[in-house]
C-alpha positions as CSV (number, residue, x, y, z in Angstrom):
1,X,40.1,-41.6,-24.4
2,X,42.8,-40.4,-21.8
3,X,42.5,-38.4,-18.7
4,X,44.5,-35.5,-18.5
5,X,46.0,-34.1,-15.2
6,X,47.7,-31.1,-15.6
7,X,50.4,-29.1,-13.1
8,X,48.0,-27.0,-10.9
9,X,50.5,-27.0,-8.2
10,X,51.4,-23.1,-8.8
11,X,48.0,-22.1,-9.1
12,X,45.1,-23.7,-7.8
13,X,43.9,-23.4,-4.6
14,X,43.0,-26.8,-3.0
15,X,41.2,-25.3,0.5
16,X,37.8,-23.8,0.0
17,X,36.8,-21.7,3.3
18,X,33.2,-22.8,2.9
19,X,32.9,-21.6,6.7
20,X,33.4,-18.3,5.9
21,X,31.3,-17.8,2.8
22,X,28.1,-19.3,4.8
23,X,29.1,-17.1,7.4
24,X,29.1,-14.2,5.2
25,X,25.1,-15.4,4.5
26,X,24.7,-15.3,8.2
27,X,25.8,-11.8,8.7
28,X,23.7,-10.7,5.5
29,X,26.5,-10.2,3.3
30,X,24.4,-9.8,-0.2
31,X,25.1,-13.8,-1.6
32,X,27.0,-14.1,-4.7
33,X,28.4,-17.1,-6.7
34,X,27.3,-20.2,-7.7
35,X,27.7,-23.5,-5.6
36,X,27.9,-22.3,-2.1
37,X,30.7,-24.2,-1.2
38,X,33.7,-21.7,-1.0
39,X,35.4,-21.7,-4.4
40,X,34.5,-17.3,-4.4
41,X,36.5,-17.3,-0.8
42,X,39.0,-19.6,-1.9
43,X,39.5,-17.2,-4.7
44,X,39.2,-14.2,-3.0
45,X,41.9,-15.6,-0.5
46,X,44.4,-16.1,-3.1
47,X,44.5,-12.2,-4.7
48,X,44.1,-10.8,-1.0
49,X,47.0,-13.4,0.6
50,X,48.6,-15.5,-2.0
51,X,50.8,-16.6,0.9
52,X,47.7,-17.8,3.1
53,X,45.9,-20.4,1.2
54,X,46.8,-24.1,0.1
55,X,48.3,-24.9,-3.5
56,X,47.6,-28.7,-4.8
57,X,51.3,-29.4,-4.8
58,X,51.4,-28.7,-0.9
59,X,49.5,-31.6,-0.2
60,X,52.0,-33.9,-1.3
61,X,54.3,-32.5,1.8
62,X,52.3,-33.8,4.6
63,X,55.1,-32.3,7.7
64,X,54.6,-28.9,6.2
65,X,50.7,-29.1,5.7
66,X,49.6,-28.3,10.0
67,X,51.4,-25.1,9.8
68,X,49.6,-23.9,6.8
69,X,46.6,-25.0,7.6
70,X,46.7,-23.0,11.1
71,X,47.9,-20.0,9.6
72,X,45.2,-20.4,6.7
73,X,42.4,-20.7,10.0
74,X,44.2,-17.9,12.1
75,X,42.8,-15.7,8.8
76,X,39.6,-17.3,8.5
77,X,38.9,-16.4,12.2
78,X,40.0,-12.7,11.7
79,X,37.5,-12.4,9.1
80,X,34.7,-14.1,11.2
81,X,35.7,-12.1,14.1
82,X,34.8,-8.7,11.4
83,X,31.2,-10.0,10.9
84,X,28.1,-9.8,13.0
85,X,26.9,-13.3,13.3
86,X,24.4,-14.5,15.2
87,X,26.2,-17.3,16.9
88,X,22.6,-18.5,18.5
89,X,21.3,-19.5,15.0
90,X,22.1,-23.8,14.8
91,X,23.5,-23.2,11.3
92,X,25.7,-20.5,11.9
93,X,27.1,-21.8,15.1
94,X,28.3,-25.1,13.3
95,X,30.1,-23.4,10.7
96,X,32.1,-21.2,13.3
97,X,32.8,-24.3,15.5
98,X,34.5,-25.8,12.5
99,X,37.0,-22.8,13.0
100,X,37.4,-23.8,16.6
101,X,38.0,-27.5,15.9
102,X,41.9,-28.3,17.2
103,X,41.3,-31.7,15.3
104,X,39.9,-30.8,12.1
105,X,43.5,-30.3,10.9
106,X,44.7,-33.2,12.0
107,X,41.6,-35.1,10.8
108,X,42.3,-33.4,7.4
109,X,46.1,-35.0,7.3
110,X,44.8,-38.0,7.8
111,X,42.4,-37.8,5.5
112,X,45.0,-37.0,2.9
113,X,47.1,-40.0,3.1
114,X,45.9,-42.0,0.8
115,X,47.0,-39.3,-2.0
116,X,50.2,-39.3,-1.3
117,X,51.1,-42.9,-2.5
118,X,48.7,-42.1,-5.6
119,X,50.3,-38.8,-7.5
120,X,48.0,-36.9,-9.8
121,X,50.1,-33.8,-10.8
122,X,52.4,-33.7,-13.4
123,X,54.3,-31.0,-15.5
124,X,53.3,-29.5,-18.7
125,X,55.2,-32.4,-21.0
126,X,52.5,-34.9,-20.5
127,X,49.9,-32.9,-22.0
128,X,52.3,-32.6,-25.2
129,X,53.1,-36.0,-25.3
130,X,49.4,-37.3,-24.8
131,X,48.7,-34.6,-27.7
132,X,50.8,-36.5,-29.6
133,X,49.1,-39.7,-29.5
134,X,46.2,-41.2,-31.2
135,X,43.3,-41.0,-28.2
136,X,40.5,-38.1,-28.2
137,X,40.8,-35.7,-25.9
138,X,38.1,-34.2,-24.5
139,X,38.0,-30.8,-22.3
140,X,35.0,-30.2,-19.9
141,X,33.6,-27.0,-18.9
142,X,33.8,-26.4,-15.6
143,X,30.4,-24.7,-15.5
144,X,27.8,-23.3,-18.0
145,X,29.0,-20.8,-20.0
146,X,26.5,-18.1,-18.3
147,X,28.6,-18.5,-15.3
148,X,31.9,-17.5,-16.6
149,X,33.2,-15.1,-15.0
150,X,33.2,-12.1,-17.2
151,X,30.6,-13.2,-19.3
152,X,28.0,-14.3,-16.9
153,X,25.6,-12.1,-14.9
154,X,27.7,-10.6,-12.0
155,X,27.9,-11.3,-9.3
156,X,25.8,-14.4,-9.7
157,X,29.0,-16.0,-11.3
158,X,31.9,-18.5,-10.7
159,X,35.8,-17.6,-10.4
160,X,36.8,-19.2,-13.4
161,X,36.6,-18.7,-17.6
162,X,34.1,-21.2,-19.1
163,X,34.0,-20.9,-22.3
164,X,36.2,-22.8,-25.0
165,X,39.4,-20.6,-25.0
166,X,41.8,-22.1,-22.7
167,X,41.5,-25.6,-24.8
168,X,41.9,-24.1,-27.5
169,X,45.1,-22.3,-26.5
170,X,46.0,-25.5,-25.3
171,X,46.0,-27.2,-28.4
172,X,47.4,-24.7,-30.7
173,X,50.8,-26.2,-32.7
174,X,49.5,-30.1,-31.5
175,X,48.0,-30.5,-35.3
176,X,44.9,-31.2,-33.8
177,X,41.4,-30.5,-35.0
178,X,38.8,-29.0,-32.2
179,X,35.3,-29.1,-32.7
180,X,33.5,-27.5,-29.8
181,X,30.4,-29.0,-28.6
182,X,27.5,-26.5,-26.4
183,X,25.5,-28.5,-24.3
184,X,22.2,-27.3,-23.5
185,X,18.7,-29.2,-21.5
186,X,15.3,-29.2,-22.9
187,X,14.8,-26.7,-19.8
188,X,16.8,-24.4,-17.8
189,X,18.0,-24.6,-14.2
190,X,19.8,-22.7,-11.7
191,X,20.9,-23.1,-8.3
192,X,20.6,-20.2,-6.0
193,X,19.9,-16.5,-6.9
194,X,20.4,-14.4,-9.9
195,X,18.8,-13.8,-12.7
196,X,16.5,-16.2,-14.4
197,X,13.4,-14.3,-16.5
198,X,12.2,-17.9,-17.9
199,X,11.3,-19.5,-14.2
200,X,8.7,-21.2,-13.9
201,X,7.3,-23.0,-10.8
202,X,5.2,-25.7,-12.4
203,X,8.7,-27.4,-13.6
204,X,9.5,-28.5,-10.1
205,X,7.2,-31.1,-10.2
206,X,7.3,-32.0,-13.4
207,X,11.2,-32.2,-13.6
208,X,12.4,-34.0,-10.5
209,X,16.1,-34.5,-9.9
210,X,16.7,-36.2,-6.7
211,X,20.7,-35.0,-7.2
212,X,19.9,-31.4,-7.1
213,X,18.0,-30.3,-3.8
214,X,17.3,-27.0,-1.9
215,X,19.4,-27.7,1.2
216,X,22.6,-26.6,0.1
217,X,24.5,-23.6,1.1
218,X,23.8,-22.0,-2.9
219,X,20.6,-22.0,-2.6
220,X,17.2,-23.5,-3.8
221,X,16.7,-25.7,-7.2
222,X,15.1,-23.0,-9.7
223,X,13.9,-24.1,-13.4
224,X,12.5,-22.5,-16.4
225,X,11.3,-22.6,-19.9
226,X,14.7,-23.2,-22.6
227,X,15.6,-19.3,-23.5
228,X,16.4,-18.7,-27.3
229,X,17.8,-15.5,-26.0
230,X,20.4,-16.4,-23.7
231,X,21.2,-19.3,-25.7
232,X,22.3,-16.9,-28.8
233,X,24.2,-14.7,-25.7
234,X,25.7,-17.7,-25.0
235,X,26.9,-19.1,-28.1
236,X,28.4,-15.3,-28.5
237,X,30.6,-15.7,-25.4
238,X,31.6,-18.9,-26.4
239,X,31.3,-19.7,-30.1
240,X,30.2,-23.7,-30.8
241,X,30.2,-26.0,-33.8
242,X,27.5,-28.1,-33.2
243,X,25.2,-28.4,-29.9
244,X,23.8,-31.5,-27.9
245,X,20.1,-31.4,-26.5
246,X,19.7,-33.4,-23.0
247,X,16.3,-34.2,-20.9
248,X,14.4,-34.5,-23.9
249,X,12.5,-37.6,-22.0
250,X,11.3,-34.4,-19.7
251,X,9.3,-33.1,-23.2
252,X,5.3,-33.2,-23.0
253,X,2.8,-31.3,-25.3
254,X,2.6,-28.4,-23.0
255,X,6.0,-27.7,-22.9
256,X,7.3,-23.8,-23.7
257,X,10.5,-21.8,-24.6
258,X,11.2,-18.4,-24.6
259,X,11.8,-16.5,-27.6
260,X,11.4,-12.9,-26.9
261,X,11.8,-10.4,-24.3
262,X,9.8,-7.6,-24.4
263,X,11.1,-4.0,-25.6
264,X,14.7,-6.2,-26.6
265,X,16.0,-4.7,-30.2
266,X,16.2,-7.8,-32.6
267,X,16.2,-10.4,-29.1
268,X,19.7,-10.2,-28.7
269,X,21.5,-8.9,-25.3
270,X,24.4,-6.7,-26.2
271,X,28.4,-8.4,-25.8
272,X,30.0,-5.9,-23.3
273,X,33.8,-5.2,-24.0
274,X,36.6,-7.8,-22.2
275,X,36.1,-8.1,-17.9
276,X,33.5,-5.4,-18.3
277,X,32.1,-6.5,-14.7
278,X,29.7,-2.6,-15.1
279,X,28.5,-4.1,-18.1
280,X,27.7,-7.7,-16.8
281,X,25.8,-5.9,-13.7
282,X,23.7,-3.9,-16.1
283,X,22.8,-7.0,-18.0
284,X,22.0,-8.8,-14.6
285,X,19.7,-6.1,-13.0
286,X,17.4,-6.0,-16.9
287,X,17.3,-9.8,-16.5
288,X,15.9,-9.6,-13.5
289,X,13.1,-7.2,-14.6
290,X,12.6,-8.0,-18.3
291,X,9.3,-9.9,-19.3
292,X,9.3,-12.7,-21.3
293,X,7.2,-14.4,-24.8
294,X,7.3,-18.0,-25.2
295,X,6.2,-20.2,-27.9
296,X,4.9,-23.9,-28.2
297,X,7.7,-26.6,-28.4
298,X,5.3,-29.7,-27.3
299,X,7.5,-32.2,-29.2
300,X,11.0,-33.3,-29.3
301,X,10.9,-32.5,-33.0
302,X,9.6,-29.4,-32.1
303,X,12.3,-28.2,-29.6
304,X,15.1,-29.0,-32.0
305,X,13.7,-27.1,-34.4
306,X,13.3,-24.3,-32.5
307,X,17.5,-24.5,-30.9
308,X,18.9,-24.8,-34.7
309,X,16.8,-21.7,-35.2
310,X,18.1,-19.9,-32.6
311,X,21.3,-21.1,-32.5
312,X,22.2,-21.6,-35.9
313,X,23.8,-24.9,-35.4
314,X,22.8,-28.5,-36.2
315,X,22.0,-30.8,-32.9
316,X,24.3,-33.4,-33.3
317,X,23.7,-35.2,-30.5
318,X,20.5,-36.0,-28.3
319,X,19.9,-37.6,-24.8
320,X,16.6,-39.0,-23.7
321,X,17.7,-39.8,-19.8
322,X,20.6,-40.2,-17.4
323,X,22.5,-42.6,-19.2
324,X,25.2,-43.1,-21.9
325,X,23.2,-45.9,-24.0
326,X,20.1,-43.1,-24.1
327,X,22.7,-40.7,-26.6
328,X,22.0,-40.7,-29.8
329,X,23.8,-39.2,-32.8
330,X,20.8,-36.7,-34.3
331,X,18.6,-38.2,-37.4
332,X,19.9,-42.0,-36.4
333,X,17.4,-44.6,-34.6
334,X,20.0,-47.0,-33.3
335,X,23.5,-46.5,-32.3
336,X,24.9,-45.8,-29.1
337,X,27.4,-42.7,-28.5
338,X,28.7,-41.2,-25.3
339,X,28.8,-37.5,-25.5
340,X,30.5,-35.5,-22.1
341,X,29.6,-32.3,-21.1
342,X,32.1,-30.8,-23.3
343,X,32.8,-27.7,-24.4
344,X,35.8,-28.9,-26.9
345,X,37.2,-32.4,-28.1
346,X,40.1,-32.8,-30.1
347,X,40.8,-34.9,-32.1
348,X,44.2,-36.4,-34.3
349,X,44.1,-35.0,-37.8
């Protein structure tokens, strides 16, 4: 299996002005996103001033990066400067002495050195070429599919498309055959606010994840009961072939998953029309009124039952912990497999 690094120089944005997003919070800007660490300013930053925030290729010209970087901070203070802050709170006032901080730049060079004796861009003929070749390739999501961008529940959303369809544009004419993979837990979590009709507060103590706190800047560690309804949204954003059930060591005779919401025609929330953001809102502000029905999945049988009846697709892979030697292919007792959180692997025909 090969690694694939792409050309991102044009487009991607390396900086993410964390400093400002927090101090959006501060002022009582209504919170938005999805990781609380700057990607929605970052973004933002590149359709307001494409001219004012750091490409990846940029950091591979180290004599040209100070400049850039003051000019991308002369912004990020005009913009903190437009916000009532209360500069007396401990929180707030560390985030605006970061935009104060003459050596931050310079500590940020240095910092960077080590990547410029190491490259990690290339152009778009390595991808062909390692198309080409025997290997797997595998394509992550970069987040859950009920954060894309104009499919999730806006504005509680990332900045990017999550579903399947760039990997698969990718791969068109390569003669290779995709089979998508959805990857779904025994339980659902969220960081942060949006909505989330299958929370429940008894998870928290029953499903600890020491990786996954409260103190970040996105927001507390929410759980909730697996939802067969947004799982079938879900797979109709982002078609699959075959899914793979995690946390199924988390299972215990008690355990739940939604199936209905009340007054919902046939349990199915309606597919808006292409970057329908109006749509997406609507959707968000029922979600975060609609009541819920669960039914009994106390079993691991139970639960995978229940996700191939939703879903319509075979589990073809299970996980019973944190590990690669604890996933299993489904129906087999021994037999180790690795299975990323994929949306789409490829493989040679």
């Amino acid at each position: 299996m090969k690694s694939v690094c792409l050309d991102i120089g044009s487009v991607a944005s390396s900086v993410k002005p964390a400093a400002i997003a927090r101090a959006r919070a501060h002022a009582g800007v209504p919170v938005h996103g999805t990781v609380g660490v700057g990607v929605g300013e970052t973004v933002r930053s590149s359709l307001e001033a494409p001219e004012a925030v750091l490409r990846a290729a940029e950091l591979w010209r180290p004599a040209a990066l100070p400049r850039k970087l003051r000019a991308i901070r002369a912004r990020a203070r005009a913009i903190a400067a437009g916000l009532t802050l209360d500069a007396t709170d401990p929180l707030c006032a560390a985030e605006l002495a970061l935009l104060e901080d003459d050596a931050l730049i310079e500590r940020f060079v240095e910092a960077l050195a080590p990547l410029i004796h190491r490259p990690a861009l290339v152009d778009g003929g390595y991808f062909e070429a390692v198309a080409r070749g025997p290997d797997p390739i595998v394509f992550e999501g970069a987040q859950g599919v009920l954060l894309d961008e104009w499919r999730g529940f806006h504005p509680h959303t990332t900045w990017s498309t999550c579903t399947a369809a760039r990997p698969l544009e990718m791969l068109e004419g390569t003669g290779r055959e995709a089979v998508r993979l959805g990857v779904v837990r025994s339980y659902l979590t969220r960081h942060g606010q949006g909505p989330f009709p299958s929370e429940w507060g008894d998870l928290e103590t029953r499903t600890p994840e020491p990786h996954n706190g409260d103190a970040g800047w996105q927001g507390g560690f929410r759980r909730g009961w697996l939802d067969g309804v947004l799982l079938r949204y879900a797979l109709e954003c982002a078609p699959m072939d075959a899914l793979v059930v995690t946390h199924l060591d988390r299972i215990d005779a008690s355990w739940r998953a939604v199936d209905r919401y009340e007054g919902l025609l046939r349990n199915r929330l309606p597919l808006g029309g292409p970057e329908d953001l109006d749509h997406q809102s609507a959707l968000t502000s029922h979600l975060n009124e609609v009541g819920v029905g669960t039914v009994s999945v106390g079993s691991e049988a139970a639960l995978l039952r229940f996700v191939e009846d939703v879903s319509g697709l075979p589990v073809s892979l299970r996980s019973h912990g944190p590990r690669a030697n604890v996933c299993r292919r489904r129906g087999t007792r021994s037999g180790v497999l690795v299975a990323p959180r994929a949306v789409a692997a490829a493989s040679a025909g």
